[in-house]
Steps between C-alpha positions, in 0.01 A plus 500: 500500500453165460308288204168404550460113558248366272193315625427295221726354227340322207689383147247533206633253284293591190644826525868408659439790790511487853296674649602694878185636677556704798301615832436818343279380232783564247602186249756475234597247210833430424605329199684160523739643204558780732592333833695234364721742271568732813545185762692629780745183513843549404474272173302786382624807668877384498661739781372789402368658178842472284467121578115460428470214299240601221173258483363472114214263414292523767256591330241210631680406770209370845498424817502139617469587868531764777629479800538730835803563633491568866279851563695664276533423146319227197711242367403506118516168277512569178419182189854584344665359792613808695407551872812640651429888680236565745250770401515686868153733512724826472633389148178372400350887561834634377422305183123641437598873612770465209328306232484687231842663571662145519294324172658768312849452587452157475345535131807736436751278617375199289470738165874583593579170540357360124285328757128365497255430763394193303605142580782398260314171493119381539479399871229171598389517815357213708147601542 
């Protein structure tokens, strides 16, 4: 079965979510943290989960913009530069089925890597 399409996408900036409403009346906020440390572009991912690079301090990472890609996918750019991987609609539902499943993998992974979620270094943003 395929993904729902959402019908409405909106970034909360206060709270770094976007936000993916659908026909159904359903609506979900994802976490900026969360999409950008689980981008599906190969920077991230590498080739495959042995090659994954790990993303630490990304803590307060935004969104600058968002983009559509074709009828298929979001183009997310995020304020520390990255905007490489398309966010097709199936990974974007793949990604709130398994959010709770994923954040604590991810968690695990940092702790096993002496690793932190904060910035290394205090970030100024433009406003």
């Amino acid at each position: 079965m395929a993904a729902p399409i959402p019908t409405r996408v909106h970034y909360h900036r206060k709270a770094q979510e976007l936000e993916l409403g659908y026909d159904d009346g359903q609506s979900h906020r994802l976490p900026i943290e969360y999409l950008r440390v689980f981008s599906p572009s190969a920077e991230v991912r590498g080739h495959g989960r042995d090659t994954a690079t790990l993303q630490v301090g990304k803590k307060f990472v935004g969104l600058k913009d968002i983009t559509q890609a074709g009828r298929y996918a979001l183009k997310l750019h995020f304020d520390d530069g990255h905007d490489s991987g398309l966010f097709s609609w199936d990974y974007l539902w793949w990604l709130i089925e398994n959010r709770e499943t994923n954040w604590a993998d991810y968690l695990q992974r940092l702790a096993d890597a002496g690793a932190s979620r904060e910035p290394l270094s205090i970030e100024i943003k433009q406003l």
